[in-house]
N, C-alpha and C positions, 0 to 999 in steps of 0.2 A: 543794628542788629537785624539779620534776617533769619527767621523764623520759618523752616523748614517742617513740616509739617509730612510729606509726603515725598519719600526722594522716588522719582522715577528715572527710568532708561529712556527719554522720549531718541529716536535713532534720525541722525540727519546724515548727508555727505554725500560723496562720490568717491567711485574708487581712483580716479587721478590723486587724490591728495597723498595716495599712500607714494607717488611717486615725485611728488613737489613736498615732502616732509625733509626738513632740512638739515645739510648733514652734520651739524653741532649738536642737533634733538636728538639723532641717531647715537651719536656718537657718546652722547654722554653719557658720564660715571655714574652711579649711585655706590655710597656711603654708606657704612651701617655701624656704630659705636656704642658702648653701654658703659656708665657712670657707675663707679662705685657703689652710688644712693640709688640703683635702676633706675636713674632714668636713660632712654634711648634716645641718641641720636643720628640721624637719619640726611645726607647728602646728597642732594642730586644736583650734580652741576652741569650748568647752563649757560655759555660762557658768548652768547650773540650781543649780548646789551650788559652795559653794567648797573645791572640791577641784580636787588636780590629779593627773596619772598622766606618773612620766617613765619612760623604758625608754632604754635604751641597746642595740643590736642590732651584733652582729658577724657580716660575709658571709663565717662561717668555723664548720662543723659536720662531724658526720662525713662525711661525701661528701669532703672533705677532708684525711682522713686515709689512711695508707697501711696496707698490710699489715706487721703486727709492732708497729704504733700503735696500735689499734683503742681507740676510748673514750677517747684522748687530749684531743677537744674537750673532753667530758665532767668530765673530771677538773682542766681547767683553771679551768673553772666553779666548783668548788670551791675551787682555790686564791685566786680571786679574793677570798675573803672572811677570806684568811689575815694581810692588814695591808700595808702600805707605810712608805716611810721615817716618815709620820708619825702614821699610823692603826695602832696594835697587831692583831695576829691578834685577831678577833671583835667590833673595836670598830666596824665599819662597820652591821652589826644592831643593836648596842645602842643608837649613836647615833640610828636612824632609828627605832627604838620609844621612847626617849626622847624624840621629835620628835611622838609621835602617829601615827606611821605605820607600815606593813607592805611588807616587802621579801621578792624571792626572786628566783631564776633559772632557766632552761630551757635546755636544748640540746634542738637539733634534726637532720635529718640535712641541712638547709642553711642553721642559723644557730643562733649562741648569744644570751641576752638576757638583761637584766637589767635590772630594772624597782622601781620606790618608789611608794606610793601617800600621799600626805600632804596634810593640811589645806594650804591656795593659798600661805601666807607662809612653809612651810618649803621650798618648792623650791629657792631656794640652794643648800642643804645638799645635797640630792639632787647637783644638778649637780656642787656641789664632789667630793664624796665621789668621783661616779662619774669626774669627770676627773685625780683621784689616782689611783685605781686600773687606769687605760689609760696610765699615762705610768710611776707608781711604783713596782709592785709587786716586792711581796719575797718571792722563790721560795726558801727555807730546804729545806735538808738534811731538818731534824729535824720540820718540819710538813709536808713532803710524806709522808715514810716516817707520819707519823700519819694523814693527809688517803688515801691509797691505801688505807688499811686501811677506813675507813670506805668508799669505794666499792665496794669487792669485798665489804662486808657490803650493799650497797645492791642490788650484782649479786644478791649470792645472794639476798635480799627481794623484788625486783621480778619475774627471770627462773627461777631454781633453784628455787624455792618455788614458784611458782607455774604450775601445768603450762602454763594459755592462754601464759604466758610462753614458756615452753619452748618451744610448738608456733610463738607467733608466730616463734622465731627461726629455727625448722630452715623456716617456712614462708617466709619472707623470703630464706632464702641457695638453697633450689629455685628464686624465682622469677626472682632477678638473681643470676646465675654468674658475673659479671663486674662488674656495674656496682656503686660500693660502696653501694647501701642495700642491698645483701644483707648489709653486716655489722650487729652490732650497735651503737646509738649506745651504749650504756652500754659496751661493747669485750667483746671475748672475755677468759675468765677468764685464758689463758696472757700473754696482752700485759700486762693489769693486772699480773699477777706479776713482771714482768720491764722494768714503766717504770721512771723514772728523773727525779729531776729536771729530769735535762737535756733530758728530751725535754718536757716540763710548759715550760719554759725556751724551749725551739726554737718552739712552740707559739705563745706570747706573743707574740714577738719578731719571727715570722712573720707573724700577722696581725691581732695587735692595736695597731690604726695609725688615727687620725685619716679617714684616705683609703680604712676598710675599716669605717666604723662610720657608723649613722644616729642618731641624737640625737630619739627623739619623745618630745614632751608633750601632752598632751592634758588639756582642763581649762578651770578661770575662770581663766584668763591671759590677759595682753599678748603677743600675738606678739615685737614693737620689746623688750619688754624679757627675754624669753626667749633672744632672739639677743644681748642685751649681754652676757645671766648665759654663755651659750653661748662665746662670743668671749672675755669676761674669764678662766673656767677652762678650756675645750678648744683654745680659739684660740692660746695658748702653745705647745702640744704639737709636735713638730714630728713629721713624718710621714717613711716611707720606704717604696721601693718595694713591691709586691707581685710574689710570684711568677707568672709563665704558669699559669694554668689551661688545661689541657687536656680537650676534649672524652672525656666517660668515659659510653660509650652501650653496652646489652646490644644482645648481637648478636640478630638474628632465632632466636626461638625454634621448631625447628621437630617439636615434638612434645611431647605430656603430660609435665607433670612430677610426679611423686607420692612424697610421706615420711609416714611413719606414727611417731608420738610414741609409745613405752610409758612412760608415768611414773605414779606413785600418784595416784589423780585419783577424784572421785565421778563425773562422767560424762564421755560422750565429745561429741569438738566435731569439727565439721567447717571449715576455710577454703577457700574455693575462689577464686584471682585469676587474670584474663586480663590480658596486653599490649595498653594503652591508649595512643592521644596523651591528652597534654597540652596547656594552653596557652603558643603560643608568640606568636601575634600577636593583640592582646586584641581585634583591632577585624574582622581577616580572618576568623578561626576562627570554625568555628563547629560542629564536632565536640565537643569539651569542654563545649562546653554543653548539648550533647543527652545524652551523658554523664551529664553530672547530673541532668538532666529525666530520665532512664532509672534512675537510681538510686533516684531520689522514686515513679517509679510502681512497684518493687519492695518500696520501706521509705522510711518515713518517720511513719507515724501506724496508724491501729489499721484502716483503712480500706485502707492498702496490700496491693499482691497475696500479698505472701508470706507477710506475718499472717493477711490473711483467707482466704485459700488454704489455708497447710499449717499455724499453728497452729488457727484457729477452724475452718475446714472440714474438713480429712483426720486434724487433730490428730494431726502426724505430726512437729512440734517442738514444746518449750517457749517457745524464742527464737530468730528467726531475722534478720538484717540483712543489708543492702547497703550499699556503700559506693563514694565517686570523690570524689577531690583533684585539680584540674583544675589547681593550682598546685604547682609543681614545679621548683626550679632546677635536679636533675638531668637534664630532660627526660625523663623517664619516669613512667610511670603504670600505675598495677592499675587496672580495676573489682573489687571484690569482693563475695563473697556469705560467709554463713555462717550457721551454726546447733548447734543441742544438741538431737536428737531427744529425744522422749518415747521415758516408759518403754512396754519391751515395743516400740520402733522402731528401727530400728540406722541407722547412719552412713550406711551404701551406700544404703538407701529416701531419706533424709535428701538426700543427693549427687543421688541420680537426680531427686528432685520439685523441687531444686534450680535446676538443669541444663532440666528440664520447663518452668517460670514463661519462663525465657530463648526458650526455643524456642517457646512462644506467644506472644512476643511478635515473632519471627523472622517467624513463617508471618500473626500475626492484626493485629499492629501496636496502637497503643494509640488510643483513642475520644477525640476532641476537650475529650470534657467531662470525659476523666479528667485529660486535660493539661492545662487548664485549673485543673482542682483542685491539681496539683501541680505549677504554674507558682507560684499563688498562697500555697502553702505554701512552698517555695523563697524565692522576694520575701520573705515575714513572715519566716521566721529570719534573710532576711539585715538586715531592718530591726530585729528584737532586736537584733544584735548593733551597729547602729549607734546601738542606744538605751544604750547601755553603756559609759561614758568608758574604762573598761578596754579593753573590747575595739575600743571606734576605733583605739585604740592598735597593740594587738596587732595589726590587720587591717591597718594602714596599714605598720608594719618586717615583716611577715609580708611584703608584695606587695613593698618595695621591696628586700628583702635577697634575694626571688627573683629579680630582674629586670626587675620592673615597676613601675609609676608608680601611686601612691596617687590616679590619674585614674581607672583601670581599675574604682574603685568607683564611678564613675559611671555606667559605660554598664553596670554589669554587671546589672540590674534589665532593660531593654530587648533586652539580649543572649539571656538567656534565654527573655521574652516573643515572643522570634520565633521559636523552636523551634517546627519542625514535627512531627504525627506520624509524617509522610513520616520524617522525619531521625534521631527515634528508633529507627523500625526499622529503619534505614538503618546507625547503628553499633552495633548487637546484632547486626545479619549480619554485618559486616562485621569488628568487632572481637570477639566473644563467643564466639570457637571454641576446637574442642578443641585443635589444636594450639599455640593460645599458651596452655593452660590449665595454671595450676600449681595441685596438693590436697592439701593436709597435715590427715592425721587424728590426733585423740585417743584413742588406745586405752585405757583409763583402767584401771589396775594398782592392785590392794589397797592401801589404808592403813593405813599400820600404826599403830596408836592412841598406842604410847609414841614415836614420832618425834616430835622436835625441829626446829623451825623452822634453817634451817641460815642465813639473816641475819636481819638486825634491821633496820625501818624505821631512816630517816636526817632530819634536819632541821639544816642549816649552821648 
């Protein structure tokens, strides 16, 4: 399971990739089908290697959970691997490594997934399995009460243990007071203590449905025969209503927000996020894009302002980054910055040179040729990522469990290419103030040498 807590845009590449991107990636089709029962299915084929990648996506993550649930998507995730009427607890791993292949899961804070990677003539198997486990599963007393235990050892591994942990969470519930990604997706430690099967139960039953799921494969396949295997095991399922969603939006933030973390820690970190749009109209917008073009001119390569600024220039951090997720089903969005000052520099000099880079870019705006450079770096990671039958995958249930159409990766090369300087500086003034600014510091408290790790890594 990996545990996603914070998806960023971190920006790598060069623009040569866009010209060594290969011509089978170029070339390939995408698929789009709807089942009877709604559920979608989704084909992009990939025909370099005969492999193929399926995933299974649910438009139901923590953003979806309530207060006294928290971590419930989470924990569902888990039990999906617990067996069905006809698959035993833990037989759905073994079969898919006995197949050649490698399986796992994600939650998100607006979707859960699940995905097999196998040689092209075991995908049956995949599908079958996975349309068991959306119509069959077997929610047990006695492997919940075990399954619960292990997440709150995976809590205490991933956030207890680990201070940035800590700090992202106390940074995350300053920045949305209301809207739920201020909780955590792994859940708070009191809900974990006090679930219940039946809420594991309510979960399932809720929003795992045929008409709340997308079906992508990605690979050397048939589209025509991906939708029989499709139809033959999900096409049975029958489906049931979904609940109203209701609009869940933080109110107008109107003043600093600041927490300061003291936990045992080697050094100190600093986060800093502002209240950003998002994308809402892939083809109108055009804030979200500059957005990210404003992010790439902060971080992104060894040549970015912040690196060659305040680590190689002022040598006033070790590591410093930016960050924007311009996708978003909640409708909301940070831009962030951050860092870990050097030694002999503290947090506040760190915040202040921080905060500085923003505001030269406020009053100075950015130079053609730098936008240019990181127009062109933008485009190459997003053409890695579509040199990667995995990550087609992933980017393709990614866009469509947000809200958007696995078209939106077409124009999204173009979209960005018309980002102005004008528009970069345009949403630094605009959006990169203090009063939407929320900053959680790392105060970093003695280690004590004989402390014990208080959880333990988790693998379903």
């Amino acid at each position: 399971m990996r545990l996603k807590e914070n998806h960023k845009v971190f920006i790598r590449g060069v623009w040569l990739a866009l010209a060594l991107m290969p011509m089978a990636a170029q070339a390939a089709g995408t698929h789009e089908f709807k089942l009877d029962n709604g559920l979608r299915v989704i084909v992009q084929e990939d025909h370099r290697a005969p492999v193929v990648v399926s995933q299974v996506w649910y438009r139901a993550g923590s953003v979806d959970e309530v207060n006294g649930k928290t971590g419930v998507a989470h924990v569902l995730e888990h039990m999906m691997f617990k067996g069905t009427k006809t698959v035993p607890p833990g037989q759905f791993s073994r079969l898919i490594a006995a197949a050649g292949g490698r399986e796992n899961a994600f939650t998100g804070n607006d979707y859960t997934g699940y995905y097999q990677q196998l040689e092209k003539s075991q995908l049956p198997l995949a599908i079958k399995l996975e349309a068991d486990r959306m119509a069959n599963l077997q929610l047990t007393k006695e492997e919940f009460s075990k399954e619960i235990r292990v997440v709150m050892e995976e809590r205490r591994w991933r956030t207890d243990d680990k201070p940035q942990g800590m700090l992202n969470e106390q940074f995350n519930a300053i920045a949305f007071q209301a809207h739920p990604y201020g909780r955590p997706i792994v859940g708070w430690m009191n809900d974990l203590e006090n679930m219940t099967v039946e809420d594991a139960r309510e979960w399932y039953q809720t929003w795992y449905t045929p008409s709340n799921a997308i079906l992508v494969v990605a690979g050397d396949v048939d589209p025509q025969a991906v939708l029989k295997l499709a139809e033959h095991h999900f096409g049975v399922i029958k489906p049931h209503a979904l609940p109203a969603r209701k609009p869940q939006l933080e109110p107008k933030q109107i003043g600093e927000r600041r927490t300061v973390v003291k936990v045992p820690a080697e050094l100190p970190y600093v986060r800093l996020g502002f209240h950003v749009p998002v994308l809402q109209d892939a083809e109108k917008d055009w804030e979200p894009y500059a957005l990210e073009i404003l992010a790439g001119v902060l971080d992104g390569n060894a040549s970015a302002r912040l690196n060659q600024n305040l680590v190689r220039q002022q040598q006033l951090a070790v590591d410093v980054g930016a960050g924007y997720d311009l996708i978003q089903r909640g409708q909301v969005g940070l831009f962030e910055l951050e860092g870990t000052p050097s030694e002999g520099k503290t947090v506040a000099e760190l915040e202040t040179a921080l905060l500085n880079e923003i505001e030269h870019i406020k009053q100075e705006g950015v130079t053609e040729e730098e936008l240019q450079r990181v127009k062109a770096q933008v485009i190459a990671a997003d053409v890695y990522q579509r040199d990667s039958v995995f990550y087609q995958a992933m980017r393709i249930g990614r866009l469509e469990t947000t809200g958007f159409s696995w078209r939106t990766l077409e124009s999204y090369p173009a979209k960005l290419k018309a980002v102005t300087p004008q528009q970069v500086q345009d949403v630094a003034r605009k959006y990169l103030v203090k009063d939407s600014l929320s900053v959680a510091i790392l105060d970093p408290q003695p280690i004590d040498p004989n402390a014990k790790p208080k959880g333990k890594p988790h693998a379903h």
